[in-house]
N, C-alpha and C positions, 0 to 999 in steps of 0.2 A: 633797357635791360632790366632795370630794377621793376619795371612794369609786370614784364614778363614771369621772373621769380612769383612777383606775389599772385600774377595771374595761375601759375601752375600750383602752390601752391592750395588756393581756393577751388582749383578741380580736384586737387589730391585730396584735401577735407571733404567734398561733396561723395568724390568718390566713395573713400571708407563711409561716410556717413549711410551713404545707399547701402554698402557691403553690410553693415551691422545691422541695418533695419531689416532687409533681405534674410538675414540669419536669425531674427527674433519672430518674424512674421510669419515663417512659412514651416509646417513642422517639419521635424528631421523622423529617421525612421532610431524607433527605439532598438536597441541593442537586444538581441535576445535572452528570454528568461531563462537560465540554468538549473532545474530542479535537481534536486541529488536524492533519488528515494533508496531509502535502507528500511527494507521491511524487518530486516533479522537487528535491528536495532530499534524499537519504536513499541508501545505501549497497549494492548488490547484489553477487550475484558470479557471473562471466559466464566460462566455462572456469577453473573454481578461482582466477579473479583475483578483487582486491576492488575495483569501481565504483563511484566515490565522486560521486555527482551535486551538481553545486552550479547552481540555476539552470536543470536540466534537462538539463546534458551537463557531460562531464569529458573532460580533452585529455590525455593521460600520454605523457612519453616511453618509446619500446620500451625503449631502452637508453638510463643514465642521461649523460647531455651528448650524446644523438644527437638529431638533428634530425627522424627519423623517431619520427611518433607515433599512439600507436592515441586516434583521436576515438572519445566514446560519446553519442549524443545520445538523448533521449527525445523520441517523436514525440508531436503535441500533443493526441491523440484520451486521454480515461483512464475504464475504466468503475471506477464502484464499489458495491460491496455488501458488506453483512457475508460473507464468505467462511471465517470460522472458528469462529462460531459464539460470538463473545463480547460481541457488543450493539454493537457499534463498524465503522462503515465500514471495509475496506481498497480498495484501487487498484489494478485488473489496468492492463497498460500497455506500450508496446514502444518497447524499445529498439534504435535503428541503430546499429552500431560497423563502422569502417573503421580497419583500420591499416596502410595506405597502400599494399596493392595492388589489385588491381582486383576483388577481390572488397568486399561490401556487404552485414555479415552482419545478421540480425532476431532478436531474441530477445523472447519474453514473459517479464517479469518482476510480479512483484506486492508493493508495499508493506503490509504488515498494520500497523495500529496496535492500538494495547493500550490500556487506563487511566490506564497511569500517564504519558500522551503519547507513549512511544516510536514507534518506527517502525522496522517491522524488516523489511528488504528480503528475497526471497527470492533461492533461486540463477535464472538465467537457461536459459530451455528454448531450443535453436534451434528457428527453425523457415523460414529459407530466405536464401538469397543473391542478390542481387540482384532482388530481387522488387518489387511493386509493393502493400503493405498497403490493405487498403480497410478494415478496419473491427476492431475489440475489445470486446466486449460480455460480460455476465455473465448467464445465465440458469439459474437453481437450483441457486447457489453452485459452477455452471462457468464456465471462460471459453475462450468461442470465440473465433476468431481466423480471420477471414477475407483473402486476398490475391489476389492473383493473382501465377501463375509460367508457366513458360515449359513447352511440350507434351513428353514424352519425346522426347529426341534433338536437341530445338533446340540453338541456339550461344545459351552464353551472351550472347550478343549482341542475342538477337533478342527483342523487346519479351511481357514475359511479357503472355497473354493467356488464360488459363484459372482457373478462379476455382476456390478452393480452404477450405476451410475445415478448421482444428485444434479440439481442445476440450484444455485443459487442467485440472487439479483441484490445492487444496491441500492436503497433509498436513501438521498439524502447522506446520513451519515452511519444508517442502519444498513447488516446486513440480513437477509431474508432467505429461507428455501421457498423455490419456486413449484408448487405441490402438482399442477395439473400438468407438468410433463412429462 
């Protein structure tokens, strides 16, 4: 009897011993990655300034105790797609900034996210002043950008009405317009 105890016992220790080698040997399937992308939270740079988005827009003053200030707000339309080619959404998206004359500038900018959660803003492309944006989509890792602007010669004043469309592309961590389409 006493045989037997210690006999089952030394298939019990074999046993777990297999079970744990089994579990260090062979890989397991990783958990998936959960990126969280917040474009209207996260950091651009729009003429070599740094845009700091909190909420969708950021207020800075030009100069520091003046009352005049450049608003940057991000308009609510955002497309997204992997755009760099690393399994992870990013956010094409436009941005209005005013600083406080009467122009009313548009810039395309694009959020990338990465694995490790970050977000890494790109720089800002212009692409028209006082215009009137209809739309930003992404289609085979481009991003158009359609609006409407004003016909050669108009006053800035006069309500843009000719429809226009940009395509931009990302390198890297740059963003570019893409001129021969």
């Amino acid at each position: 009897m006493k045989m037997k105890i210690i006999l089952a016992v030394i298939i019990l220790v074999i046993l777990i011993g297999l079970g744990y080698w089994a579990y260090l040997a062979y890989p397991r399937a990783k958990a998936p990655v959960t990126v969280t992308l917040d474009p209207m939270n996260a950091t651009y740079m729009i003429e070599g300034q740094e845009v700091i988005l909190a909420n969708g827009q950021e207020e800075k003053e030009m100069i520091p105790g003046s009352a005049i200030k450049t608003i940057t707000v991000a308009l609510e339309q955002v497309a997204k797609s992997d755009l760099n080619n690393d399994g992870f959404d990013d956010a094409a998206l436009i941005l209005m900034q005013n600083s406080g004359g009467s122009g009313t500038f548009f810039y395309v900018v694009v959020a990338l996210s990465s694995e490790n959660g970050k977000v890494v803003g790109t720089n800002g492309v212009f692409f028209g002043d006082r215009i009137a944006p209809k739309n930003i989509s992404i289609l085979n890792k481009e991003i158009l950008v359609s609006y409407f602007d004003r016909a050669e010669g108009e006053p800035m004043t006069a309500q843009p009405s000719i429809e226009i469309s940009k395509w931009f592309m990302v390198e890297g961590t740059i963003l570019k317009e893409i001129k021969d389409k």
